[in-house]
Every structure is written in structure tokens, then in C-alpha cells.
C-alpha positions, 0 to 999 in steps of 0.5 A, spaced: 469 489 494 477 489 496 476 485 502 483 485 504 482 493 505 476 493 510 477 499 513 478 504 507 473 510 507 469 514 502 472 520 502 479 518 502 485 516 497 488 509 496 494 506 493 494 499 489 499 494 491 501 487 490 507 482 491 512 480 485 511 472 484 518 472 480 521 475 487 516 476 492 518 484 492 512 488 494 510 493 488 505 499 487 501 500 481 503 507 477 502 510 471 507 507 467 506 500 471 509 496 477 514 500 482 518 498 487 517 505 491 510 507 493 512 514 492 512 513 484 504 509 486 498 512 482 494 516 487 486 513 487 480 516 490 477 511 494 470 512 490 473 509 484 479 504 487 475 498 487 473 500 479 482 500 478 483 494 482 479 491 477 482 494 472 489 492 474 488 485 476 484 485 468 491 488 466 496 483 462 502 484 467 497 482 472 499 475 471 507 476 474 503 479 480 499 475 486 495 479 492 492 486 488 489 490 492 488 497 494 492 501 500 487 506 503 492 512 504 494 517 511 491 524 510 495 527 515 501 523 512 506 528 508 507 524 501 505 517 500 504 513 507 499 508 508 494 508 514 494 502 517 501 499 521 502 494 516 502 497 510 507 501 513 511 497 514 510 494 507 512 499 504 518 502 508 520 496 512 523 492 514 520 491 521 526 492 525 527 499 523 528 505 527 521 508 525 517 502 527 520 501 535 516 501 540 515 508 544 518 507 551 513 509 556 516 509 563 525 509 564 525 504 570 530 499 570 
């Protein structure tokens, strides 16, 4: 099972992601390869994720890759947008942009 992904249910979808070791980027596995975009990534459904993580890290081009894992999905998300914070911001980061803010709660000064 891919343990980096604990939290990834049945019924849903994933994306399959990795880092670049040439460069450290942050890819996603797409029908024609590795992409820097995870709006080109290669939709799975999460009952046959753990089968194409196999797949991908079997594949030749895995060998330019570290860290190979699958991504579970926000369903309520309109496009490609990961469910966890952190991939969030692995994907459309960095940290420090505006999406990533913290709420304010309250205006006292």
C-alpha cells in the first residue's frame, strides 16, 4: 500500500505525483509522462492507484524520479486540486501565497 497516502478512501480519485532528482521540482504522472502541472496529471480511481503507483515506479523514467506516490483528490474541487493541505501547496505553492493565508478571525488591534 502507498503509506505516504494514508487517508485516501475507496471511492474516490488520486493523482500520482514525485519529485525530479535532477532538479527537486514536483511532478505528476500524465498519459504522456511527468509533468510540472498537476492540471495535465492522469485521473486514477482510487481502486486501482495502488496498481499504477506500481506501474510508475516499474516504468523506466522512474529511475530520474524519488518519492512516487498518489495524491488523493478533492471531490468538491472544480479541476485538479488535491485534499490534503499539503499537497495543496505542492502543487500550487509556494507557502506563501495569498490562497494559503491564514483566515483572520477577529479585527482587534
Amino acid at each position: 500500500m502507498d503509506v505516504r497516502n494514508n487517508r485516501r478512501d475507496t471511492t474516490g480519485a488520486s493523482v500520482i505525483t514525485a519529485n525530479r532528482l535532477l532538479d527537486g521540482r514536483i511532478v505528476w504522472l500524465t498519459p504522456q509522462g511527468w509533468s510540472e502541472h498537476i492540471g495535465h496529471a492522469r485521473v486514477f480511481d482510487n481502486a486501482d492507484i495502488e496498481d499504477a503507483i506500481r506501474q510508475a515506479k516499474a516504468a523506466p523514467d522512474a529511475r530520474r524520479l524519488v518519492g512516487i506516490y498518489g495524491v488523493q483528490l478533492d471531490p468538491s474541487a472544480a479541476g485538479l486540486s488535491p485534499l490534503t493541505v499539503r499537497e495543496r501547496i505542492r502543487a500550487f505553492g509556494p507557502s506563501v501565497h495569498p490562497d494559503f493565508a491564514p483566515v483572520e478571525t477577529s479585527n482587534v488591534h
